[in-house]
C-alpha positions as CSV (number, residue, x, y, z in Angstrom):
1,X,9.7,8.6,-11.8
2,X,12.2,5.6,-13.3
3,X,10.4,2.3,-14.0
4,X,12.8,-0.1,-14.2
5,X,12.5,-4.5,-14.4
6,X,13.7,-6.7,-11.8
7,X,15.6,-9.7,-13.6
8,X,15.0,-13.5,-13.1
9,X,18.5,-13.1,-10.6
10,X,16.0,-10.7,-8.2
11,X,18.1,-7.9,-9.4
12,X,17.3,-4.0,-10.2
13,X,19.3,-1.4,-11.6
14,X,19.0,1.7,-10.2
15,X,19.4,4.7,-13.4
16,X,23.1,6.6,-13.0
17,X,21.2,9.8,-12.6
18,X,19.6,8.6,-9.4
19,X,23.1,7.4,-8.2
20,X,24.7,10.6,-8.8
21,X,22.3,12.4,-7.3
22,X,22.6,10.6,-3.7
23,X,26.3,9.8,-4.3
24,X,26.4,6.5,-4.8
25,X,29.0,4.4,-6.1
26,X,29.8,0.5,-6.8
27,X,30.0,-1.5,-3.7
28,X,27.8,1.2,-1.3
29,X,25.6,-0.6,0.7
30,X,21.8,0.2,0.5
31,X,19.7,-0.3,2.8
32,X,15.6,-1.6,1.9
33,X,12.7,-0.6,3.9
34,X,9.3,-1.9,3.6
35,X,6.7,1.1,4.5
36,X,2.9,-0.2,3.8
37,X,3.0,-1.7,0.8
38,X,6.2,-0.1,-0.5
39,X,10.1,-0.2,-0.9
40,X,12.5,2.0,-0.2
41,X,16.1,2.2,-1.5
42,X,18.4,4.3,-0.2
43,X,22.2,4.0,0.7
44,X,23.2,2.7,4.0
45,X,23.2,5.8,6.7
46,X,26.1,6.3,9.2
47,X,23.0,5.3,11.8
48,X,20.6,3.3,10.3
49,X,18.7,3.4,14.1
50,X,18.0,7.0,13.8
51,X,17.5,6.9,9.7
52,X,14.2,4.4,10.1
53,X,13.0,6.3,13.1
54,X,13.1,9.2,10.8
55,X,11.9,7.7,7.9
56,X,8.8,7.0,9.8
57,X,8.7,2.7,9.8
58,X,6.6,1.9,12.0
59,X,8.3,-0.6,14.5
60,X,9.6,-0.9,18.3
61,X,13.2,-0.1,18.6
62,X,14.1,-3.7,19.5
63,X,13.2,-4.8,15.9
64,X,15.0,-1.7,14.9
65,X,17.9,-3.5,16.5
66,X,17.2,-7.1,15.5
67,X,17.3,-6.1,11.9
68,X,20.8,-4.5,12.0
69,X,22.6,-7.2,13.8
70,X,21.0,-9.6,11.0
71,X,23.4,-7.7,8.7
C-alpha cells in the first residue's frame, strides 16, 4: 500500500510503479468508483457497463448507463 496527498487543486498522483503495472500512460482515462465508503482507481475499460457489474457497485443498470453518458 502507497499513501499518497491529494493537493489543494483536488489532485493525486498515482506512484509510476502502480502505472506500470496496469499499463498506464499520460492521457489514459481512469475511471472512479465509489464502493461503501471507498475509491477506486482504475483505467477506463473497453466496457465500463460490464467492468462495474464486475466490480461488484451496487446500482441498477440504468444508473450504470446515466453515469457513462455524463462523460
Amino acid at each position: 500500500m502507497m499513501k499518497s496527498k491529494i493537493s489543494s487543486k483536488g489532485q493525486l498522483v498515482i506512484p509510476k510503479y502502480l502505472r506500470d503495472s496496469v499499463d498506464m500512460k499520460p492521457g489514459d482515462k481512469v475511471v472512479i468508483v465509489k464502493v461503501d465508503d471507498k475509491l477506486m482507481v482504475m483505467k477506463k475499460p473497453k466496457d465500463p457497463v460490464n467492468t462495474l457489474v464486475e466490480t461488484g457497485k451496487k446500482t441498477s443498470m440504468k444508473n450504470i448507463r446515466r453515469k457513462i453518458k455524463e462523460e
